[in-house]
ZAMARGU-4260 file (C-alpha; in steps of 0.2 Angstrom, whole numbers, plus 5000, padded with zeros to 4 digits):
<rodrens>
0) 4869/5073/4924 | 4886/5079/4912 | 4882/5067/4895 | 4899/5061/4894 | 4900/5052/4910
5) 4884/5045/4906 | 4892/5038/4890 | 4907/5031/4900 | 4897/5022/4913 | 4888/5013/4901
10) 4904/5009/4892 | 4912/5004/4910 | 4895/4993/4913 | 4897/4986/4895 | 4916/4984/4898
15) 4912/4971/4913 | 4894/4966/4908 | 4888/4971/4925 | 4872/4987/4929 | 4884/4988/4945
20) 4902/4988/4946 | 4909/4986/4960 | 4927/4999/4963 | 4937/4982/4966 | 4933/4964/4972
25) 4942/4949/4974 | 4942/4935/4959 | 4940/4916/4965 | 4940/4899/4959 | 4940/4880/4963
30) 4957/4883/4967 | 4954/4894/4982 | 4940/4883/4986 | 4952/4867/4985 | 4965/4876/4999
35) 4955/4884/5011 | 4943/4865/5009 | 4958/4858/5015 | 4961/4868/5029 | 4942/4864/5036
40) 4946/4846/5034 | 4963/4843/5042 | 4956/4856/5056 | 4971/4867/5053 | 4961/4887/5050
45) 4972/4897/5064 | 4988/4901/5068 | 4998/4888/5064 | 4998/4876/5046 | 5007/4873/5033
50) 4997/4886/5023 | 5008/4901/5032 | 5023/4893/5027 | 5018/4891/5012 | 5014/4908/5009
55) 5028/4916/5017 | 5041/4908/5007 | 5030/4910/4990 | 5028/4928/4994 | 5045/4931/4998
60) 5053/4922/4983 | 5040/4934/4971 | 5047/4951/4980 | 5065/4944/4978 | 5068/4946/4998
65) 5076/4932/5010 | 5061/4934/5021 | 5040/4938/5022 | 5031/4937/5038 | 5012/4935/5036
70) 5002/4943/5049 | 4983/4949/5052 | 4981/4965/5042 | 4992/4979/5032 | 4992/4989/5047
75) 4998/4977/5057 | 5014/4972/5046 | 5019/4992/5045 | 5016/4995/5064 | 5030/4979/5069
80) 5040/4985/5052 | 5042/5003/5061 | 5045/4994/5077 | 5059/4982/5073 | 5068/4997/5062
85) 5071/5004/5076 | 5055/5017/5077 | 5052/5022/5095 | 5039/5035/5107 | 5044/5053/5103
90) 5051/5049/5086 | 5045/5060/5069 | 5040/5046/5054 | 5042/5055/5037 | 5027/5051/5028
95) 5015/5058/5012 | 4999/5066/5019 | 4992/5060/5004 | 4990/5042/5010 | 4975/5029/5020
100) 4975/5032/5036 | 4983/5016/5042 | 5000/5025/5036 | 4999/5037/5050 | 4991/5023/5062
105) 5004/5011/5061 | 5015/5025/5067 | 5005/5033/5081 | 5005/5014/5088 | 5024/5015/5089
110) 5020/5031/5099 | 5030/5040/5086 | 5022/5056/5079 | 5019/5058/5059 | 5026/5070/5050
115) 5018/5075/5034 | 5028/5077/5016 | 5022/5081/5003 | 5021/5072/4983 | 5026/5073/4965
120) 5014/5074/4951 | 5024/5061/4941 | 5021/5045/4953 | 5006/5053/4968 | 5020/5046/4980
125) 5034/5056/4992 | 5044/5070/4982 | 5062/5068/4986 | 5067/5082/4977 | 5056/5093/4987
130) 5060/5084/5002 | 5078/5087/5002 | 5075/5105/5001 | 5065/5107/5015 | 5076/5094/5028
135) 5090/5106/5024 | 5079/5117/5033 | 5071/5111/5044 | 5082/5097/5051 | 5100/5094/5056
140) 5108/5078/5061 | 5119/5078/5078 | 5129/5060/5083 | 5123/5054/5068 | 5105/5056/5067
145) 5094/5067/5061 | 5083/5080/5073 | 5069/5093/5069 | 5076/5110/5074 | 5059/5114/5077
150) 5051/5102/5089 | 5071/5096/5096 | 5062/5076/5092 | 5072/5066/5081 | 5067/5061/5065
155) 5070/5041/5063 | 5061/5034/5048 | 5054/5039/5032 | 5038/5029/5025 | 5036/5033/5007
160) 5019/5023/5000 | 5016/5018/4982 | 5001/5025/4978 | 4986/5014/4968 | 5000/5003/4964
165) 5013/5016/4955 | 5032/5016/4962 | 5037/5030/4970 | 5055/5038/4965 | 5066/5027/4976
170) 5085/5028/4969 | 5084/5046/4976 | 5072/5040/4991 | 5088/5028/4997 | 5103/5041/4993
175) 5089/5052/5006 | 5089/5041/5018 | 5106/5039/5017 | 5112/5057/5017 | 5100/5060/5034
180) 5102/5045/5041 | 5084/5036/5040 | 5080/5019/5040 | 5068/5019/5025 | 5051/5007/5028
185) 5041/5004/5012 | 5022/5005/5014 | 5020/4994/4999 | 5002/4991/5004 | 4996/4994/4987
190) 5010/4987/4976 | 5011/4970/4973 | 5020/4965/4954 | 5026/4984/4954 | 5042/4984/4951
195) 5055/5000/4950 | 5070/4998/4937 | 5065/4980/4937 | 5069/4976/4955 | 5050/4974/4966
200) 5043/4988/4977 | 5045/4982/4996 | 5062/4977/4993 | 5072/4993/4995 | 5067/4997/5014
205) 5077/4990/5028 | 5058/4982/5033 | 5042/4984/5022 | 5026/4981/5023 | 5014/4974/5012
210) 4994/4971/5012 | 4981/4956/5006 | 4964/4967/5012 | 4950/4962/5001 | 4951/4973/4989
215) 4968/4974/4986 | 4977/4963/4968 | 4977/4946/4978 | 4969/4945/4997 | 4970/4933/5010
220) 4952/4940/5016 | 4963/4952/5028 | 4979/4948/5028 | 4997/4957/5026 | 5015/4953/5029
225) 5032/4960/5033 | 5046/4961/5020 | 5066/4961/5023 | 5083/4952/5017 | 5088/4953/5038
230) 5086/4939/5046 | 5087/4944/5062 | 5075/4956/5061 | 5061/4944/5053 | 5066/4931/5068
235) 5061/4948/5079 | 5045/4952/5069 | 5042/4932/5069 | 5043/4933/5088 | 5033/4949/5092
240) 5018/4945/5080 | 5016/4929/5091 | 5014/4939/5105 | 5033/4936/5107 | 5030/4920/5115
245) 5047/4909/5120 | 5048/4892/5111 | 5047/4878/5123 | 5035/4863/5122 | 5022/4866/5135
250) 5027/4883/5147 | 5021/4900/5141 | 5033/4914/5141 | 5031/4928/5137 | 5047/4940/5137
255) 5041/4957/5131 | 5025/4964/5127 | 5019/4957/5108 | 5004/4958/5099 | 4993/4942/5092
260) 4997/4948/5073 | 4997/4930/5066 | 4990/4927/5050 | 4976/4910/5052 | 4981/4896/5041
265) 4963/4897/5032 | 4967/4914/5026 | 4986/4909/5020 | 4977/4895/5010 | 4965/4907/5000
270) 4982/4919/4999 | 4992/4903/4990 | 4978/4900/4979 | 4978/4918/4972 | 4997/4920/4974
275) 4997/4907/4959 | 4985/4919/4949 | 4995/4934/4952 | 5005/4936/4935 | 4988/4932/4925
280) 4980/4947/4936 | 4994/4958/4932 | 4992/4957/4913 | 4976/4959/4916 | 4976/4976/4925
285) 4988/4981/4912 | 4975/4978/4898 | 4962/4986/4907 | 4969/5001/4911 | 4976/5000/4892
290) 4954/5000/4889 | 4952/5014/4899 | 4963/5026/4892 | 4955/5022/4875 | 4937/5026/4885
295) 4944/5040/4893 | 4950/5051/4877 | 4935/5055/4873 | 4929/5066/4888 | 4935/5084/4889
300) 4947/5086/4904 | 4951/5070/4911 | 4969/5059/4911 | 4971/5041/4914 | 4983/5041/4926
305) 4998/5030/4919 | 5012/5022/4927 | 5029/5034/4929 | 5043/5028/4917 | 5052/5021/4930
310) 5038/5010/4937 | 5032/4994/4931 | 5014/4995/4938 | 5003/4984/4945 | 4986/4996/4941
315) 4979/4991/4959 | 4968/5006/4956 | 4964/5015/4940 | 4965/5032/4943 | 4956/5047/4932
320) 4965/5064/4935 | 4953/5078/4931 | 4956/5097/4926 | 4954/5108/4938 | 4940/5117/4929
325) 4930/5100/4931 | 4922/5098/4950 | 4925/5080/4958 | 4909/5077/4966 | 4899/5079/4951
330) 4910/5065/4945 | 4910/5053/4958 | 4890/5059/4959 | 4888/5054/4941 | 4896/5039/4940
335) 4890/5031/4955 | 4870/5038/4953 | 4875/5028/4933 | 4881/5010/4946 | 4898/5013/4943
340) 4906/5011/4959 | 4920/5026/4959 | 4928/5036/4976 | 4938/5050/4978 | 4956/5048/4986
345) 4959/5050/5003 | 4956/5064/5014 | 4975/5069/5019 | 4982/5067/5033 | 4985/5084/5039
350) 4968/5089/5036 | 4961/5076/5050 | 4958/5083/5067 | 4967/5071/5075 | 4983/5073/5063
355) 4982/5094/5067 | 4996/5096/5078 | 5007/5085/5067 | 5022/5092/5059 | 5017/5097/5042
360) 5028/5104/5027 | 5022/5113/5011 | 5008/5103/5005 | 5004/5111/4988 | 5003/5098/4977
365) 4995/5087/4989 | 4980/5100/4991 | 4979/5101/4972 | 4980/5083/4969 | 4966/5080/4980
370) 4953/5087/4972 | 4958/5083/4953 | 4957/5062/4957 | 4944/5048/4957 | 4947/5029/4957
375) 4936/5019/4946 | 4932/5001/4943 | 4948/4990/4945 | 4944/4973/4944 | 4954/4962/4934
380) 4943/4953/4919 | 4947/4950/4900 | 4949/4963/4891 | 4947/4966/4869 | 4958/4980/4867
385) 4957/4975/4847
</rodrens>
């Protein structure tokens, strides 16, 4: 086993006073214990309470949009963002390959088809400089929208993803949009308390989406929600993720085919308590990853990924980028055989076997990229940085 990661696990281990450290777990207190308490008590743990309000409206006012809709899971809030923008069967999504798999998911359940872009160094996120270069040839738009000259299918949407919590470049992502006619639909899974130029991720899309899995800077246990400023289309969303049921004090009706994508009350209550935690667990990424880059100048051949100048970054993940001359594996096998939890980033998309017959563009930096990155503990603690 290489003596310097070693060294670093033991200082990770020392860091969080732990012989394991988990990659990222949830942080509770008597707080989260008094809400969800509450919810056992009054017997109000599904679908409906005053929790999912709550939460809603607490979300929504911290992303700065008129509207958040809380539903079951990330995925879920992507798949009904597509949807109500607009995304229909036969339609190309624009969307990194370098992304989890719930990204292309959420637009296979549209019946839509993926298309695969590739990302910049700088942010790990969509390139819209490469991006526009290659829609110029690839692409042409006819009666105002844009088409794939290759496959005649029209592309509709374009899904850039903030990757481990580090905005994407999105003033030239909008004017994209705009200039080929897409509806842009952020998955802001990961990014929470990122903001770009001072205005918050999940805000720039026509409908975003946004995720509270377990291990992601606050959770609802799972959980996610849809982000917009248009109201109609959150009274849609509203209305297809409770399986578009029509109000009416006993009949049920039903007038097109919706999903059960309702968020339980219980899991709203733990997502208020740790809403009100969420500024404290910000400054406390920041400070961490501050620790790690100190940890980190001492090995030969590794960066600590740091947020892009235009991002203010939520650090969902710490991110190590190794030279190339450095093999991943025996990282990730080093540090994990020390107990420090630590993954590689996701397979791409286009090297799936079920994503293989999806359109795909140059991937360069994509294929470089993953073999050069590993996640490491994330956790948000307390951190001496004296």
């Amino acid at each position: 086993m290489n003596k310097q990661w070693m060294q670093f696990a033991e200082q990770v281990k020392q860091l969080y006073g732990k012989d394991f450290v988990p990659l990222h777990e949830p942080t509770f207190d008597d707080k989260e214990l008094e809400y969800v308490t509450d919810c056992v008590k009054t017997g109000w743990v599904s679908s409906v309470g005053a929790y999912v309000t709550k939460f809603e409206e607490e979300l929504a006012k911290f992303v700065g949009v008129k509207r958040a809709v809380a539903v079951v899971n990330g995925t879920a809030a992507l798949h009904i963002a597509l949807k109500v923008a607009g995304v229909e069967a036969d339609d190309e999504v624009l969307m990194p390959s370098l992304t989890f798999i719930a990204t292309a998911n959420a637009v296979s359940y549209c019946g839509a088809i993926p298309h695969f872009i590739d990302v910049h160094q700088e942010t790990l996120g969509v390139d819209p400089f490469k991006l526009d270069i290659y829609l110029q040839e690839v692409a042409e738009i006819r009666n105002g929208e844009l088409f794939n000259k290759q496959t005649n299918r029209r592309i509709k949407a374009l899904v850039p993803m903030h990757t481990f919590g580090h905005a994407v470049h999105l003033d030239e992502l909008v004017d994209l949009a705009e200039k080929y006619h897409l509806v842009l639909v952020e998955d802001a899974a990961e990014s929470l308390g990122t903001y770009y130029k001072g205005k918050h991720t999940g805000s720039f899309g026509k409908v975003n989406a946004m995720s509270f899995n377990g291990n992601k800077i606050i959770t609802t246990g799972g959980g996610g929600a849809i982000l917009t400023d248009d109201e109609i289309l959150a009274d849609y969303a509203k209305h297809l993720t409770t399986t578009a049921k029509v109000p009416h004090k006993w009949e049920y009706v039903h007038d097109e085919i919706g999903y059960n994508y309702r968020m339980p009350n219980i899991n709203a209550a733990l997502g208020c308590a740790q809403l009100e935690k969420l500024e404290q667990f910000l400054i406390q990424k920041k400070a961490l990853a501050d620790k790690y880059e100190e940890l980190v100048a001492s090995l030969e051949g590794v960066k600590l990924f740091k947020q892009p100048v235009h991002s203010n970054s939520n650090y969902w993940l710490q991110t190590l980028v190794l030279d190339e001359s450095l093999e991943r594996d025996e990282v990730l096998g080093s540090l994990n055989e020390q107990g420090v939890m630590s993954r590689p980033i996701w397979q791409p998309m286009h090297e799936l076997e079920i994503m293989k017959d999806c359109p795909t563009m140059d991937l360069s930096v994509t294929n470089r990229l993953k073999k050069r990155i590993v996640n490491i503990s994330s956790t948000p603690i307390e951190v001496n940085n004296e």
